[in-house]
Wavefront OBJ file of the C-alpha trace (Angstrom):
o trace
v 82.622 172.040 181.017
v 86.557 172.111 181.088
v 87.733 174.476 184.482
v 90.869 175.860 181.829
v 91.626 178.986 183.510
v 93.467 181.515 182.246
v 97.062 181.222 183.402
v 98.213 182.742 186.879
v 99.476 186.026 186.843
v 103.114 185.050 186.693
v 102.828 181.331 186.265
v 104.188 179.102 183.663
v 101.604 176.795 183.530
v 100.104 175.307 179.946
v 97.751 172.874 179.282
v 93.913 172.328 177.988
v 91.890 171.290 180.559
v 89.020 168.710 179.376
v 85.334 168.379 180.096
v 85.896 166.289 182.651
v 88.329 167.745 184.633
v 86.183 171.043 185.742
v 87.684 170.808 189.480
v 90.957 171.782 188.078
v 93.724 174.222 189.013
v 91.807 177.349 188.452
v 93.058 181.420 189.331
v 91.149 183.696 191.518
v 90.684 187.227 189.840
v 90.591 188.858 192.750
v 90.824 187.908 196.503
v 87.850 186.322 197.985
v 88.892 184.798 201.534
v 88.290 187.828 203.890
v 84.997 189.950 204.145
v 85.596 192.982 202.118
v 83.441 196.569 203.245
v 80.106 197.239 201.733
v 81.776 199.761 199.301
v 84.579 197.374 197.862
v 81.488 194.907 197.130
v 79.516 197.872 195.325
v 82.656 198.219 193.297
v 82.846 194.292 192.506
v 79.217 194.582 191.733
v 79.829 198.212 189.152
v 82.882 195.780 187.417
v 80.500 192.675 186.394
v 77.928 195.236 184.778
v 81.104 196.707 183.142
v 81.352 192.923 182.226
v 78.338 192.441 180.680
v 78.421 195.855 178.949
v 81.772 194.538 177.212
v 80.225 190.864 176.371
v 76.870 192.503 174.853
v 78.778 194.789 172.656
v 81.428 191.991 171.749
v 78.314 190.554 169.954
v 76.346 193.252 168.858
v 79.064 193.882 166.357
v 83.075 194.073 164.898
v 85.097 196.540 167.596
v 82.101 196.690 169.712
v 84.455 195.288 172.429
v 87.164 197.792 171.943
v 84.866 200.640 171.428
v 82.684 199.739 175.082
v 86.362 200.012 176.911
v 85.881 203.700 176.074
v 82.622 203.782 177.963
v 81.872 205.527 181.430
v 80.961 202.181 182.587
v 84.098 200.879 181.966
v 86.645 204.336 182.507
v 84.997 204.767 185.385
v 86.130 201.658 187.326
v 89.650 200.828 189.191
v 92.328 199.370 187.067
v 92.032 195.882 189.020
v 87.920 196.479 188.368
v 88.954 196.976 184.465
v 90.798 193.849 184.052
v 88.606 191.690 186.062
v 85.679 193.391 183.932
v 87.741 192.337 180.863
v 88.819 188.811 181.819
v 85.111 187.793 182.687
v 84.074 189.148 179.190
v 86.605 187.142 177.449
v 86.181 184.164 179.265
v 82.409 184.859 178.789
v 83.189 185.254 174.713
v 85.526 182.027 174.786
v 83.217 179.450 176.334
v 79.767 181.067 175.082
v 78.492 177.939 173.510
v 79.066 176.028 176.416
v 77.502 178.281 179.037
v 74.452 178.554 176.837
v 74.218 174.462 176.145
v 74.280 174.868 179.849
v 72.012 177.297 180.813
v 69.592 175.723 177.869
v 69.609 172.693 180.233
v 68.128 174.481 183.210
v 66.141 177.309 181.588
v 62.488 176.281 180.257
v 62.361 178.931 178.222
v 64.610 181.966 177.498
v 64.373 184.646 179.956
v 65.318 188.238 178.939
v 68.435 189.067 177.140
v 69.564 191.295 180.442
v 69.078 188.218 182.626
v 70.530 185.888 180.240
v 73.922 188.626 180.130
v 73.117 188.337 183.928
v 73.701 184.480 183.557
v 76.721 184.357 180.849
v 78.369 186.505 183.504
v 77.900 184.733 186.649
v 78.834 181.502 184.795
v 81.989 182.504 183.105
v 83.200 183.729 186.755
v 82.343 180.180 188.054
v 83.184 178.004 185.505
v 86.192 179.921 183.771
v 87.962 181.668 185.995
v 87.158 180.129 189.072
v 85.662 182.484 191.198
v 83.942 180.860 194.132
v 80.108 180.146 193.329
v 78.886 181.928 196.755
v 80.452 185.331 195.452
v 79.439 185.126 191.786
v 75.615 184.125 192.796
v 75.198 186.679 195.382
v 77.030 189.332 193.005
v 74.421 188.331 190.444
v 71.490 187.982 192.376
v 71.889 191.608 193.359
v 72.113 192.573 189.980
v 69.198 191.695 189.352
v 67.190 193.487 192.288
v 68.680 196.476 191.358
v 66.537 197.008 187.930
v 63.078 196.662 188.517
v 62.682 195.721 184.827
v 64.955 192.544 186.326
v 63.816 192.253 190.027
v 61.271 189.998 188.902
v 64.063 187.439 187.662
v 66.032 187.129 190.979
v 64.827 184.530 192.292
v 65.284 182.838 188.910
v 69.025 183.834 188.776
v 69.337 182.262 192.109
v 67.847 179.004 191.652
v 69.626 178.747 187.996
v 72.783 179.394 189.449
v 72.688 177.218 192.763
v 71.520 174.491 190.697
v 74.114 174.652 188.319
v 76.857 175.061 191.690
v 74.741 171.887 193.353
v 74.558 169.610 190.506
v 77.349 170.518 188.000
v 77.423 171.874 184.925
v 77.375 168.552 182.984
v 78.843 167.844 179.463
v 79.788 170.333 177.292
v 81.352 170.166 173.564
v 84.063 172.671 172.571
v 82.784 173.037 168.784
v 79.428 174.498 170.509
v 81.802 177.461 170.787
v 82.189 178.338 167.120
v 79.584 179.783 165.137
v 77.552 176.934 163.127
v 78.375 178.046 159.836
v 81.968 178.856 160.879
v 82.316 175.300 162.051
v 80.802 173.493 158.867
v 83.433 175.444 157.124
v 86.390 174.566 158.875
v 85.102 170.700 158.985
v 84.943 170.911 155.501
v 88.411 172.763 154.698
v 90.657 170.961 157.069
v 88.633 167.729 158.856
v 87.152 167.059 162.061
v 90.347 166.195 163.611
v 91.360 169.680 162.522
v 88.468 170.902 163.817
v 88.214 169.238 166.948
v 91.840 170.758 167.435
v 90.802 174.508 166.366
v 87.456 174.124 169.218
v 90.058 173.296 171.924
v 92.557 176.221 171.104
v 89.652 178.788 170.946
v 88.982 178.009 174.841
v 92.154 179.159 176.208
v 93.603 182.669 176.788
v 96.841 182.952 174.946
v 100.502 183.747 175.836
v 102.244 186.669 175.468
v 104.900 186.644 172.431
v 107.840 189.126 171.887
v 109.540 190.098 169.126
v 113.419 191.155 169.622
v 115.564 193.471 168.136
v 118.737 191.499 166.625
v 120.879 192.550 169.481
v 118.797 190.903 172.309
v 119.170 187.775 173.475
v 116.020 185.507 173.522
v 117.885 183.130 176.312
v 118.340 186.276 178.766
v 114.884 187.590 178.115
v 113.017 184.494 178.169
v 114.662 184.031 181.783
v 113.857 187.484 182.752
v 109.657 187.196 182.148
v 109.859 183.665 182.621
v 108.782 182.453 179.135
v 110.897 179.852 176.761
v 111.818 181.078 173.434
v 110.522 179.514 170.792
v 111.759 179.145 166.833
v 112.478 181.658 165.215
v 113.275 183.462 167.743
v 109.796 184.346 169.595
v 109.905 184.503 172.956
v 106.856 183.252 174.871
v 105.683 183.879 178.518
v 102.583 183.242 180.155
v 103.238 186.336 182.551
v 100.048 188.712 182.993
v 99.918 192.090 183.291
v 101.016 195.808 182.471
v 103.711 194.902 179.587
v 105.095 198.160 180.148
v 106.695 197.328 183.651
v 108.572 194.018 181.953
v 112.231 193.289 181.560
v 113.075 195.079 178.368
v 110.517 197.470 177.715
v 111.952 200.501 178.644
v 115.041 199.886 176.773
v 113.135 199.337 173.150
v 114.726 195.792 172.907
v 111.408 194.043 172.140
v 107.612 194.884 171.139
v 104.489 192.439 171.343
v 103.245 190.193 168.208
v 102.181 186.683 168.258
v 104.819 183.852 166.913
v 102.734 183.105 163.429
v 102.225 186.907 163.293
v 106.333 187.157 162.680
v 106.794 184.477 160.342
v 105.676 186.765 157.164
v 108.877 188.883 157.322
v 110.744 185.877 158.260
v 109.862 184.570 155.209
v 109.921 187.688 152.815
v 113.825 187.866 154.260
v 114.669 191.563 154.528
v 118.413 191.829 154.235
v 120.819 194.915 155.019
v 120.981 197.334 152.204
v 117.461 196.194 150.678
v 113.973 198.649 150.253
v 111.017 197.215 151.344
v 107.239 197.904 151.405
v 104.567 197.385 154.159
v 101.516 197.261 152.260
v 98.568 198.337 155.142
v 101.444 197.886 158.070
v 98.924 199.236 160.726
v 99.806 198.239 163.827
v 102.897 197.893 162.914
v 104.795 194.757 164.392
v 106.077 193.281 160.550
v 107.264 197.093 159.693
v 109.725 196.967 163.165
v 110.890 194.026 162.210
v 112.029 194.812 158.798
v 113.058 197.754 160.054
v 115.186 195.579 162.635
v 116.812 193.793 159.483
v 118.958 197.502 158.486
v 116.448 197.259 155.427
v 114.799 200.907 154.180
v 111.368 200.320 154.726
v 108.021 202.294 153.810
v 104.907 201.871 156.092
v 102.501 202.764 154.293
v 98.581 202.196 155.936
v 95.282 204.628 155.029
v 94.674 204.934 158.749
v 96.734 207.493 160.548
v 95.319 206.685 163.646
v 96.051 203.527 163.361
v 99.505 204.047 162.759
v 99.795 205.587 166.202
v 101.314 202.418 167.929
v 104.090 202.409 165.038
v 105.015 205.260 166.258
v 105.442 204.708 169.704
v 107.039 201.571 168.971
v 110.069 203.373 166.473
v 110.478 205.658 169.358
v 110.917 203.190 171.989
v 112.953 200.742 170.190
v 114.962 203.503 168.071
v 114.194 201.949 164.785
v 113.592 203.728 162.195
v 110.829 203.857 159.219
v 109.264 206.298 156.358
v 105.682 206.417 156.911
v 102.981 206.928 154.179
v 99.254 207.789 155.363
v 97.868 206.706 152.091
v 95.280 203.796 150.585
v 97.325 201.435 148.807
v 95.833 201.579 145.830
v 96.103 205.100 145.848
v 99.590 205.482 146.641
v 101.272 207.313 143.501
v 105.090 207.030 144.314
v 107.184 205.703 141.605
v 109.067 203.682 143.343
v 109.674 199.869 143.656
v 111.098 197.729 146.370
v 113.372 194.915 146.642
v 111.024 193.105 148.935
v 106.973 194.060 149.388
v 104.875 192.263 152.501
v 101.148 192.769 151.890
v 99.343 191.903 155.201
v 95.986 192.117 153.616
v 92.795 193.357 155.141
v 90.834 190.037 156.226
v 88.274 188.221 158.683
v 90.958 187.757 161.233
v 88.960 184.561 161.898
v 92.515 182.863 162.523
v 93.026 185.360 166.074
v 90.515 184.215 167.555
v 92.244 182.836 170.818
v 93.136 186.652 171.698
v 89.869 187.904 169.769
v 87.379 185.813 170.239
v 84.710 188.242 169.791
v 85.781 187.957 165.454
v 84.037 184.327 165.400
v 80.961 185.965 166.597
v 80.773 189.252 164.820
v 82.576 187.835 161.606
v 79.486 187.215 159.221
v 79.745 185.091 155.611
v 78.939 188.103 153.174
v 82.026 189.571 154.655
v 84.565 186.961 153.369
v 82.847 187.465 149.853
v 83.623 191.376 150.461
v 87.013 191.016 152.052
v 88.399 188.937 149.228
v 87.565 191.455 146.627
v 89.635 193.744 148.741
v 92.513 191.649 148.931
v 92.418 190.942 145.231
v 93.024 194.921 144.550
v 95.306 194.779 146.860
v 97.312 191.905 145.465
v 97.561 193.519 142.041
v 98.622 196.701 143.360
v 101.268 194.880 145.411
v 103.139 192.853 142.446
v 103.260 196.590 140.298
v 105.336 197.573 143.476
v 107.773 194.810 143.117
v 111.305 195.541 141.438
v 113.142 192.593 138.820
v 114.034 189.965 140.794
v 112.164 191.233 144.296
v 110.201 189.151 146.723
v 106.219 189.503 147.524
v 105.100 188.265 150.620
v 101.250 187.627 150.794
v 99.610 186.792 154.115
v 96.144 186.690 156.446
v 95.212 186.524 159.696
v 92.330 183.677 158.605
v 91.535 180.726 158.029
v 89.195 181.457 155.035
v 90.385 179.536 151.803
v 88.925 182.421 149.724
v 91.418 184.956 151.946
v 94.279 182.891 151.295
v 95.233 180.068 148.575
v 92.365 180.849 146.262
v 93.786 184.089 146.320
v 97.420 183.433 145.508
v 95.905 180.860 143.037
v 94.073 183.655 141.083
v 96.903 185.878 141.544
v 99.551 183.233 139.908
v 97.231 182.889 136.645
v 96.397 187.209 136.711
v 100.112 187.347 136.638
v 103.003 184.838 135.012
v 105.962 187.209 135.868
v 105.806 185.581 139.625
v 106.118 182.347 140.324
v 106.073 180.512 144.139
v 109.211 180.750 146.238
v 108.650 177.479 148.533
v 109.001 177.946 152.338
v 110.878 175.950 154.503
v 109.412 176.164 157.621
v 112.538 175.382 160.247
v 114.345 178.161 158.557
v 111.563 180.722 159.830
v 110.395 179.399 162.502
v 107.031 178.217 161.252
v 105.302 174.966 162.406
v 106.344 172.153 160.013
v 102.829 170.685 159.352
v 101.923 174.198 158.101
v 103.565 173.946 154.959
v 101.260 172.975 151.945
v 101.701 170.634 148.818
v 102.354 173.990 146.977
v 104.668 176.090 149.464
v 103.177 177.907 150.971
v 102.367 177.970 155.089
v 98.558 177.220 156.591
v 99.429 177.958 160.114
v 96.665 176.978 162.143
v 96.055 177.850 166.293
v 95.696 174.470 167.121
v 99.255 174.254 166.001
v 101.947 173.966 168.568
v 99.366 173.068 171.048
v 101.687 171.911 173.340
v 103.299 175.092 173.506
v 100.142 177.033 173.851
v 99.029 177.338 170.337
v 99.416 180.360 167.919
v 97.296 182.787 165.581
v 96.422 181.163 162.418
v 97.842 182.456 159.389
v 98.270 182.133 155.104
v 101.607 182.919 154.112
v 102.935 182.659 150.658
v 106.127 183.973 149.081
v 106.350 184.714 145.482
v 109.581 185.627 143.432
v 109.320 188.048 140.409
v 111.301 186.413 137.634
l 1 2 3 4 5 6 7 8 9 10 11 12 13 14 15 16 17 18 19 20 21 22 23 24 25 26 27 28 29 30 31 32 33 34 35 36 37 38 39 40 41 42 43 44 45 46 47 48 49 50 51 52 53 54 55 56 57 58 59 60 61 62 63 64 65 66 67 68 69 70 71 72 73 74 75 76 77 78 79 80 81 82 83 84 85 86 87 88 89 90 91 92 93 94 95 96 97 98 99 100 101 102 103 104 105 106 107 108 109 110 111 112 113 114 115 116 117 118 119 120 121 122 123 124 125 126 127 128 129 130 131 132 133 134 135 136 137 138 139 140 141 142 143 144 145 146 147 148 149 150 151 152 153 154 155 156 157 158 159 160 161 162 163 164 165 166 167 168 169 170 171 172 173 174 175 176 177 178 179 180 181 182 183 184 185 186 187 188 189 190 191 192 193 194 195 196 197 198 199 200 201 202 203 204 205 206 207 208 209 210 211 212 213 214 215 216 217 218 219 220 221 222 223 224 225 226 227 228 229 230 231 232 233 234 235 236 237 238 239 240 241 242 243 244 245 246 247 248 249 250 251 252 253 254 255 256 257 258 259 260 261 262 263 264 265 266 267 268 269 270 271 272 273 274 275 276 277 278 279 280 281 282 283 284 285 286 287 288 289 290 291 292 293 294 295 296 297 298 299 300 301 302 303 304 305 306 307 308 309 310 311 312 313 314 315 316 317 318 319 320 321 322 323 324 325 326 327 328 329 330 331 332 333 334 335 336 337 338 339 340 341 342 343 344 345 346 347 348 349 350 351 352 353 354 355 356 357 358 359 360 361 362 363 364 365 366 367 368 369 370 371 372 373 374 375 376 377 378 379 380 381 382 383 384 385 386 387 388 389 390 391 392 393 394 395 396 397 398 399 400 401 402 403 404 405 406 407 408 409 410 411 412 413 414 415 416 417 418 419 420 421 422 423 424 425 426 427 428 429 430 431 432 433 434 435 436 437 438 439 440 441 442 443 444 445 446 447 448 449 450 451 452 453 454 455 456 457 458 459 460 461 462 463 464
């Protein structure tokens, strides 16, 4: 199993680590070289049940993650508990098929789920984010005493475990980390060389990317939180931690949204003087940076609470925006716009290298479901479009059904738009993402060599 650790705290460092090269440069969450008092181990001990709290309801269901960082378990703990709770749960989500093909290997038959959470966890520390085995086995060994329901298993935690540190973990294949029928899809839509690529990018914990107003410099900021800037603009860095404390922040001069995430509006092309309309804008990156253009731009989203970061984020960067709480399809204002982004309600299978939890609790009758949404959606979009406008249709997956076969259905629906053809260096898009008709099939295993990005559909379509 590859040793690909998340990146250091404030280092620079890229790179996909291989199966074979599991004694690699790996990152410490926390300090383990001196002896620590009996109550800072309790507290290590109270952070990897937090862990497996966060892992078990990452795959019980969609949010589950999000919604168990609300729980005692979790609140309870010191920040530097939280994140390290967090960070083994990720890299616990991100490499779950290969601890399991590896724990299959030494387990003759499947112990309780509790113990196997016990497992997942000690491994992910280990193997992941290279936490030294002596700590991680005695952490999980007293897990398990503490339970009686799981006393009975400590001894098989132990042996497991020291086994596993004696011998190695052996072999591993990155595909086992994607869902069967999630795999067969993608081998079948883009290849296994495609495949092979997307498997690779959904082991790695992503960069950070910023979006700036259009009076920061990328250059000066990508020096400041030692990133590189990237085209179009985006400027990357693989520096951890509390974004709030960064170069920048304070003054409003930048927010957080992945490089593929920006190339919608990039494409749709807000101009000075122009209306525009964010169709379901929640969180709210595309609407700032319309809003960044000197366009007059609606946000309009059903959930308020959603919404709430939007906020925030006008305040902070002293943009301004009309906000609608409204379903689109509901929305009865007369009004058209000059140019109309619909980010469209979807899988999200295309995020997972900062959600990897969507490849497990994404299920096929949803993508069925989803695209009936977006279909709505699309038709209420192009009614919202003035003479002349633009209509910028994009996803956050990799689902053909979310993206071309909708814009393919929507073409034939409706012969006043036709295909305005991207050109990726303009917008800073990936060139191999554009497609034989125009429009851009960003995919994370994209850019790999400068850390990858979220997958995306874009398409741009002209009203004549």
């Amino acid at each position: 199993m590859s040793g690909g650790a998340p990146k250091g705290k404030d280092s620079g460092a890229r790179g996909r680590r291989l199966a074979d090269k599991a004694r690699g440069p790996r990152r410490e969450p926390k300090p383990q070289a001196e002896r620590v008092p009996d109550e800072a181990a309790d507290i290590g001990v109270e952070a990897r049940i937090a862990a497996g709290v966060l892992l078990n309801a990452a795959l019980i269901r969609r949010g589950g993650l999000d919604e168990a960082l609300a729980l005692p378990a979790v609140t309870a703990l010191p920040g530097p508990d939280r994140a390290f709770a967090r960070a083994v749960a990720m890299a616990a989500l991100r490499r779950l098929g290969e601890i399991d093909q590896i724990l299959d290997r030494k387990l003759q038959k499947r112990p309780p789920e509790t113990i196997r959470t016990l497992l997942r966890i000690a491994l992910a520390q280990t193997l992941v984010l290279g936490t030294p085995a002596f700590a991680a086995v005695s952490t999980a060994v007293k897990l398990a005493e503490r339970d009686p329901k799981t006393r009975p298993y400590k001894a098989l935690v132990n042996a497991v475990l020291r086994g596993i540190e004696r011998e190695g973990p052996g072999l591993t294949t990155a595909e086992s980390n994607l869902p069967d029928w999630i795999a067969a899809r993608w081998k079948q839509t883009y290849g296994d060389a495609a495949l092979a690529g997307l498997a690779l990018a959904a082991r790695e914990e992503p960069a950070t990317d910023l979006s700036l107003k259009p009076d920061a410099d990328p250059a000066t900021l990508a020096e400041a939180v030692e990133g590189e800037v990237l085209p179009g603009g985006t400027v990357r860095t693989f520096k951890r931690g509390d974004v709030a404390g960064w170069p920048g922040f304070e003054d409003g001069s930048w927010w957080v949204q992945d490089a593929a995430a920006a190339v919608p509006v990039r494409l749709l092309a807000p101009k000075a003087g122009e209306t525009a309309l964010d169709m379901c804008a929640a969180p709210g990156g595309k609407t700032l940076q319309i809003a960044a253009s000197a366009a007059s731009v609606v946000a309009l989203d059903r959930s308020d609470a959603r919404l709430k970061r939007l906020r925030q984020n006008l305040a902070r960067t002293g943009l301004e925006a009309e906000i609608a709480v409204m379903p689109a399809e509901d929305w009865l204002d007369s009004r058209t716009f000059d140019a109309v982004l619909l980010d469209a309600p979807c899988t999200a299978t295309g995020t997972f290298r900062r959600n990897p939890e969507v490849l497990r609790a994404t299920k096929p009758a949803e993508v069925a479901k989803l695209a009936d949404v977006q279909h709505r959606l699309l038709d209420a979009a192009a009614l919202r479009v003035a003479p002349g406008g633009r209509l910028v249709y994009c996803v956050c997956s990799l689902e053909r059904e979310e993206g071309e076969t909708q814009i393919i259905a929507f073409l034939r629906r409706n012969p006043a738009f036709r295909t305005a053809p991207a050109l990726p260096a303009e917008i800073g898009a990936p060139d191999e993402a554009l497609t034989p008709e125009g429009w851009l099939r960003i995919l994370p295993s994209m850019w790999a060599e400068k850390g990858g990005v979220d997958g995306f559909f874009a398409a741009r379509l002209e009203r004549i």
